[in-house]
C-alpha positions in Angstrom: -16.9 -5.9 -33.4 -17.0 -8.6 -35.5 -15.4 -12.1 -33.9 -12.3 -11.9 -35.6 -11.0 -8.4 -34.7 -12.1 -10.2 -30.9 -9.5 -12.7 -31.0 -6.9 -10.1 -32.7 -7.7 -7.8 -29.5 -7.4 -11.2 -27.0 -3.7 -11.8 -28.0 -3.6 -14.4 -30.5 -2.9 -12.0 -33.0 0.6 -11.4 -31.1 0.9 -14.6 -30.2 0.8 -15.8 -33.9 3.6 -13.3 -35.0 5.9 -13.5 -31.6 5.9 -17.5 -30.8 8.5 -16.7 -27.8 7.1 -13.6 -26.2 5.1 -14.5 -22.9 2.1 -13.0 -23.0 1.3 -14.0 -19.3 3.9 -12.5 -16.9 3.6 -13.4 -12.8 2.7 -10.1 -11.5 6.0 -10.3 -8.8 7.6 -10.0 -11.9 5.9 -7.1 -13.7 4.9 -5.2 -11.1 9.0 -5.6 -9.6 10.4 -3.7 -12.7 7.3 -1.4 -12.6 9.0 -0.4 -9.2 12.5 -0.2 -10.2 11.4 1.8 -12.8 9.8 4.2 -10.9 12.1 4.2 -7.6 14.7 5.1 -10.4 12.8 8.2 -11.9 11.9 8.9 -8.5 15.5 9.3 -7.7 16.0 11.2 -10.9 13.4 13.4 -10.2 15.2 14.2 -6.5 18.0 14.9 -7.9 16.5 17.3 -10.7 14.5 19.5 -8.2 18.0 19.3 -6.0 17.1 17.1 -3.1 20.2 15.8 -3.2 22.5 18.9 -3.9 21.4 22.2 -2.0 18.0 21.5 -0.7 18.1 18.7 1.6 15.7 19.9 4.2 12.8 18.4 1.4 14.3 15.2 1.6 11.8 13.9 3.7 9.3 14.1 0.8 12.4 11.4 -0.7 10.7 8.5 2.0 7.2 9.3 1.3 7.8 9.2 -2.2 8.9 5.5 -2.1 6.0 5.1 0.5 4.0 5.6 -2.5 5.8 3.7 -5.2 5.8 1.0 -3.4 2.4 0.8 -2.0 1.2 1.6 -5.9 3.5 -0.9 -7.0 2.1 -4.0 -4.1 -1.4 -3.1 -3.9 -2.1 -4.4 -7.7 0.7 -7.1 -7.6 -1.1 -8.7 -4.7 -4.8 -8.6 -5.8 -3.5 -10.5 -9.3 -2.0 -13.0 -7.3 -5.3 -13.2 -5.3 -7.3 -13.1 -8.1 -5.2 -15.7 -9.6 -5.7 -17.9 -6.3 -9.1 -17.7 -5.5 -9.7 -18.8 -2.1 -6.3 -20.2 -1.7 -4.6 -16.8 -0.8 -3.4 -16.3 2.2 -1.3 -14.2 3.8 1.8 -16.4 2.8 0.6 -15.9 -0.6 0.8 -11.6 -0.5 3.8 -12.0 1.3 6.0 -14.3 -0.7 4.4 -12.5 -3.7 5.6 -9.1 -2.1 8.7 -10.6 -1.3 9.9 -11.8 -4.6 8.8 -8.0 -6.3 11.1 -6.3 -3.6 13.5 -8.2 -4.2 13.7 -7.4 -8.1 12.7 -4.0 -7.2 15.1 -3.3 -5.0 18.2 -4.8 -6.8 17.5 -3.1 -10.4 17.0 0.1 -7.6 20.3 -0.7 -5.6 21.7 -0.8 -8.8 20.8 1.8 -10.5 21.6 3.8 -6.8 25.6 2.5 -7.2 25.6 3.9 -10.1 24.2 7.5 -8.9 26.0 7.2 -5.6 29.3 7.0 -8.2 29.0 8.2 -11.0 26.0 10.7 -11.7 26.5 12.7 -8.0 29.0 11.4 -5.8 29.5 12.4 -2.2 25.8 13.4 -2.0 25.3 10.9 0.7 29.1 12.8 2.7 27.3 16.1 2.1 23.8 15.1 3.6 25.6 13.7 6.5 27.2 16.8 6.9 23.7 18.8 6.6 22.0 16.4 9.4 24.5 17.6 11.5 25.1 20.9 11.0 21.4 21.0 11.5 20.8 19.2 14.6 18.7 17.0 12.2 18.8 13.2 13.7 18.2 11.4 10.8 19.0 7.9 10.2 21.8 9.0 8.1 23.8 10.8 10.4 23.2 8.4 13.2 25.0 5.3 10.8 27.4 7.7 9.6 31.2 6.6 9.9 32.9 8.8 12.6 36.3 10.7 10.8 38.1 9.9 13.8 37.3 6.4 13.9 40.5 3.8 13.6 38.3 1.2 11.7 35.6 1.7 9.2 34.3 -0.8 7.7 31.9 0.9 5.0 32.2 3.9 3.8 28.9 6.3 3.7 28.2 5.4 0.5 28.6 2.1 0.7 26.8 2.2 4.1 24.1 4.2 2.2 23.7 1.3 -0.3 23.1 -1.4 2.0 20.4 0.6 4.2 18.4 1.5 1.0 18.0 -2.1 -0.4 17.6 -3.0 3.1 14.8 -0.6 3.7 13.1 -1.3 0.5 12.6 -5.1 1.5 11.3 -3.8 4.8 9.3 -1.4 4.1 7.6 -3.8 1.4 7.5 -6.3 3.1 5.4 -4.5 5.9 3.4 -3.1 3.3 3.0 -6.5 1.3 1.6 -7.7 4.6 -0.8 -5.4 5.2 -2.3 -5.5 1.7 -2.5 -9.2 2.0 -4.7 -8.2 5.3 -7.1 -5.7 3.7 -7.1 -8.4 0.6 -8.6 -11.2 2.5 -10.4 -8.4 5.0 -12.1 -7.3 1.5 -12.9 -11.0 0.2 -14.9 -11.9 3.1 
């Protein structure tokens, strides 16, 4: 390969005929909408193969899907940003870089969730419920479910549904950001 078609295959080719693209992106960034993306055909894919219309004793497959998505979706985000640092990462480093993908992860995901809560199969979430407890099955669900003979309720299960996903998705990353950011400087040493 002749020097020339190198610098066309380094970027500078693209660079030259799209002035404004960024060629560089921070991998919070990237690797965030990577997980959106995939949290969202994820959820797709549940719904497809009917985890959330008849077959919800397979849900449980649901959690260790994300499990994977977002472990997939950390591991790499974090060793760029190491790479990127050198010997300056730390822990604070993998975490606030974990941080900042879940939180764009797990908005474009809440989003896209309202919108299938809503629109694509409501009263999944009232149907599940109902499932965990016609089963005997103690899943968090049915143990933050509204009572029907409750004078107050303050989120529906929907909405309560909503709030405990993006919630868990933070948590869950963060935990897993964490111990990336472990084995990363474990591995380093």
């Amino acid at each position: 390969i002749t020097n020339s078609v190198q610098k066309n295959y380094s970027g500078e080719c693209v660079k030259k005929f799209i002035p404004s693209l960024p060629m560089e992106i921070k991998p919070e960034i990237k690797f965030g909408i990577i997980a959106a993306i995939a949290l969202i055909v994820w959820t797709t894919v549940q719904f497809l193969l009917g985890f959330h219309t008849d077959k919800f004793e397979l849900n449980y497959i649901s959690s260790w899907g994300i499990l994977f998505i977002l472990i997939v979706a950390i591991y790499p985000a974090i060793r760029e940003k190491q790479l990127d640092a050198g010997k300056k990462f730390s822990i604070r480093l993998g975490l606030r870089t974990g941080l900042i993908l879940m939180l764009i992860a797990s908005t474009i995901a809440s989003g896209f969730m309202f919108i299938y809560d809503y629109k694509i199969n409501p009263l999944w979430v009232d149907k599940m419920i109902d499932w965990q407890i016609s089963t005997d099955k103690n899943y968090s669900l049915s143990r933050l479910a509204n009572d029907p003979d409750a004078s107050a309720i303050i989120l529906s299960n929907t909405e309560m549904h909503l709030c405990v996903y993006f919630l868990t998705l933070i948590l869950v990353g963060m935990l897993v950001s964490f111990l990336v950011s472990i084995f990363q400087l474990i591995k380093s040493k």
